[in-house]
C-alpha positions as CSV (number, residue, x, y, z in Angstrom):
1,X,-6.8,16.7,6.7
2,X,-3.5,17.0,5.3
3,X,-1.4,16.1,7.8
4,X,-3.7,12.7,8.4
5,X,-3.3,11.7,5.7
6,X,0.6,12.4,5.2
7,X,0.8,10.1,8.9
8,X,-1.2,7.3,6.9
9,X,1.1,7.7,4.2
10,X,4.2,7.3,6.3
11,X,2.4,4.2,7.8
12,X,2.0,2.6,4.3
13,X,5.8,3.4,3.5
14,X,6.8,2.0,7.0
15,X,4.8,-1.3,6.0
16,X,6.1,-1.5,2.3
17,X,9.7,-1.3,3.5
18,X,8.8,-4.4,5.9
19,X,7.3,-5.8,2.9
20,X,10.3,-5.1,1.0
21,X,12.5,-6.7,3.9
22,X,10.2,-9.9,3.7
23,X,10.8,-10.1,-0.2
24,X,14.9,-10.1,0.3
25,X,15.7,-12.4,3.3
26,X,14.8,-16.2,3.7
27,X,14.4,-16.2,7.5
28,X,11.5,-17.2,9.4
29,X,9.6,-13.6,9.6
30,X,6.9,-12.1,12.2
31,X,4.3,-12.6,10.0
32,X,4.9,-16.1,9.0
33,X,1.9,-17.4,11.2
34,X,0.2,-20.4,9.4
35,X,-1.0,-21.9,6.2
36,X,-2.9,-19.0,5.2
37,X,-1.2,-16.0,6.8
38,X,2.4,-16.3,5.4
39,X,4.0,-13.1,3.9
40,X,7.2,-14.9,3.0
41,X,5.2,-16.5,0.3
42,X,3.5,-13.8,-1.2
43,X,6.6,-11.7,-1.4
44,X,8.7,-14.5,-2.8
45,X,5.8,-15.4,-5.3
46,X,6.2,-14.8,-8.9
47,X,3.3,-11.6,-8.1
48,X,5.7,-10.0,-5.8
49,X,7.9,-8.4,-9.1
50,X,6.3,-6.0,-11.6
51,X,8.4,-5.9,-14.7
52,X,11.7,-6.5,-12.5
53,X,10.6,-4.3,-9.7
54,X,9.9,-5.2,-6.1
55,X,5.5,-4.2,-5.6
56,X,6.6,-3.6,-2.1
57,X,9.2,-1.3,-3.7
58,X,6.6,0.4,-6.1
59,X,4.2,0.7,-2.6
60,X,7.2,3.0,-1.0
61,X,7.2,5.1,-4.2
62,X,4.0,5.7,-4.0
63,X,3.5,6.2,-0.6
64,X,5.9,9.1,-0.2
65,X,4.2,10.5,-3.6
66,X,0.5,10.4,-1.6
67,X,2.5,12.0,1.5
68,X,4.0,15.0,-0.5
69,X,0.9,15.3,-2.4
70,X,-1.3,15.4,1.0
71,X,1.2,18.2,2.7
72,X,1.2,20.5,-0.6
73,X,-2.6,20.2,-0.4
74,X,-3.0,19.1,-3.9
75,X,-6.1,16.9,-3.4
76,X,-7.7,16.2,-6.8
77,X,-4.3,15.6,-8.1
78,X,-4.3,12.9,-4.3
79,X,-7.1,11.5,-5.3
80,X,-6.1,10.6,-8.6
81,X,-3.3,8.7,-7.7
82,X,-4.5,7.3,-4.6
83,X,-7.3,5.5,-6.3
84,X,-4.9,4.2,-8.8
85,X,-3.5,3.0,-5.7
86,X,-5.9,1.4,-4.1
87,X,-6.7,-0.1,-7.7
88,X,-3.7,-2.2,-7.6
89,X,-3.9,-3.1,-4.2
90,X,-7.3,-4.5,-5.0
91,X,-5.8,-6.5,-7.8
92,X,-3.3,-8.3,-5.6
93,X,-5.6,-8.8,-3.0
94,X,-7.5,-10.4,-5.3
95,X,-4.1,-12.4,-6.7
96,X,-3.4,-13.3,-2.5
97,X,-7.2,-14.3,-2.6
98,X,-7.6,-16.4,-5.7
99,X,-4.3,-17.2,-7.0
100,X,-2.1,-17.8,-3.5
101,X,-4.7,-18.6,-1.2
102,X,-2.3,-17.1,1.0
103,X,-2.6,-13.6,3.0
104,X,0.1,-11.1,4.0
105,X,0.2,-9.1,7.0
106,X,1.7,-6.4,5.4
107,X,-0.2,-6.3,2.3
108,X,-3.8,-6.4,4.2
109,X,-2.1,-3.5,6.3
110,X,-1.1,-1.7,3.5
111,X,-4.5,-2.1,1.7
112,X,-6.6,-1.0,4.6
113,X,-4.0,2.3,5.0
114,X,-4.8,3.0,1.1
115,X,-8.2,2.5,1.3
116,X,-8.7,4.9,4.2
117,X,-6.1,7.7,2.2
118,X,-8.4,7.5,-0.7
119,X,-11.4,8.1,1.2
120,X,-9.8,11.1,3.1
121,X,-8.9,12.4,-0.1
122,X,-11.8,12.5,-2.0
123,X,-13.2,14.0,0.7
124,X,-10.6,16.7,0.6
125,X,-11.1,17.2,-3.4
126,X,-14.6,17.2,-2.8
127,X,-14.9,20.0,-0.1
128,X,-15.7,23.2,-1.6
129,X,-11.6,25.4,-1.3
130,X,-11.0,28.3,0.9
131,X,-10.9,31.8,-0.8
């Protein structure tokens, strides 16, 4: 289980840093596809910073934090952190959904790869541990 979810967690990082990319260049990106599917916009809106701080940036963080967590099997401590995680993905979904009427590749990526960790890893804290 723990190396699943370490992969996943290396998937998220891999899409945050081409979140992060998106937030720093002007060019035309990949995932610029119409009206409503535009990650330019979401990471150049006012709800892509967090006190000065790129969210994409705060998503790599916390990635690699889920992926060391996951490999030194510390799954109550994963599930913690992974459902704050998926907490604040939910909130800017909602913020893409409400606020920007505008969806990002990336970010619905990202949220489906943290919703899938937190369900492997309440799963793992749930099991009963090997004596």
């Amino acid at each position: 289980m723990r190396y699943i979810i370490a992969i996943l967690a290396l998937a998220g990082l891999i899409v945050s840093t081409l979140a992060l990319r998106v937030h720093y260049v002007t060019d035309v990106q990949p995932c610029d596809i119409n009206a409503h599917w535009d990650c330019g916009v979401v990471n150049h809106s006012r709800y892509s910073m967090f006190h000065g701080f790129p969210v994409a940036a705060i998503g790599i963080i916390g990635y690699a934090i889920l992926a060391i967590l996951a490999l030194a099997r510390r799954y109550r401590l994963l599930a913690v952190a992974s459902l704050g995680g998926l907490a604040y993905a939910l909130y800017l979904t909602s913020i893409e959904a409400r606020i920007l009427e505008v969806w990002c590749l990336y970010c619905v990526i990202s949220q489906a790869i943290i919703a899938l960790i937190t369900l492997l890893a309440i799963i793992a804290a749930l099991r009963p541990t090997r004596a």
